[in-house]
N, C-alpha and C positions, 0 to 999 in steps of 0.2 A: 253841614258840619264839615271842618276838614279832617285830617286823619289823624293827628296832636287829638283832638276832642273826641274821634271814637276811640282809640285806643284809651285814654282815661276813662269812658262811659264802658269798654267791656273788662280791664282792669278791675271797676268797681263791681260790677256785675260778676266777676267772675271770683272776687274774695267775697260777696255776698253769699252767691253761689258755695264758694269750700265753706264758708260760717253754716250756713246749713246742712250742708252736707256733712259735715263731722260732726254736728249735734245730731241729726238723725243717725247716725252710725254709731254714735254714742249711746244714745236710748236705745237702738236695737241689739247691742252687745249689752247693753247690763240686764233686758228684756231676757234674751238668749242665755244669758248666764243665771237668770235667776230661774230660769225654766229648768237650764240642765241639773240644778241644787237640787232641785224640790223635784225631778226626777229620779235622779242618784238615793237622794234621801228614802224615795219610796223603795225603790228597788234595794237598796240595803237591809230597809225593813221588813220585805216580803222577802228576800234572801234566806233573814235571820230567823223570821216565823214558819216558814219552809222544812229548813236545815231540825229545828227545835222538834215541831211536826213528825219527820222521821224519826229524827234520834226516839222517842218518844213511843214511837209504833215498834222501834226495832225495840226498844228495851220491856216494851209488855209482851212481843212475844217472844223473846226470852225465858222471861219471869212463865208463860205459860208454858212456854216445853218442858221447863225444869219444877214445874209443879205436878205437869203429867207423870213427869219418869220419876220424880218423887210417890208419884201417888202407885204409880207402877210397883214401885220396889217396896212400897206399904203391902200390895197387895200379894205381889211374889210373896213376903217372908212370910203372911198368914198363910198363903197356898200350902208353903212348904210347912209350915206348923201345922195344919190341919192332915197333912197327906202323913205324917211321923205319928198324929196322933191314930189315925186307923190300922196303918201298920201293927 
């Protein structure tokens, strides 16, 4: 061969060559991007079910201190009525 005819044979070879190379780069960026979705997406959702979780735990005991000290100041007034009524 002389050098006219390799230069055309790696020319060809070498646009064959980027034609493939940018299709597989292409499949593994939309691969890559549909991985990061459907990670993201999870992690938002375990975020949100998390965040909920708490909130949740914090709000019943809450509700249970202030049923104590409710139940407390039930029991202080009768204390105090019972001790007026022996008096």
């Amino acid at each position: 061969m002389n050098i006219i005819g390799d230069k055309q044979y790696l020319s060809k070879r070498s646009k064959r060559f980027y034609n493939y190379f940018f299709s597989y780069m292409i499949l593994l960026l939309l691969s890559l991007l549909l991985l990061v979705a459907v990670v993201y997406v999870n992690f938002i959702e375990t975020m949100i079910h998390d965040a909920e979780a708490s909130n949740i735990s914090s709000l019943q005991q809450i509700k249970s201190m202030t049923d104590i000290r409710h139940h407390f100041g039930k029991f202080l007034i009768r204390l105090a009525m019972l001790m007026n009524q022996t008096l």
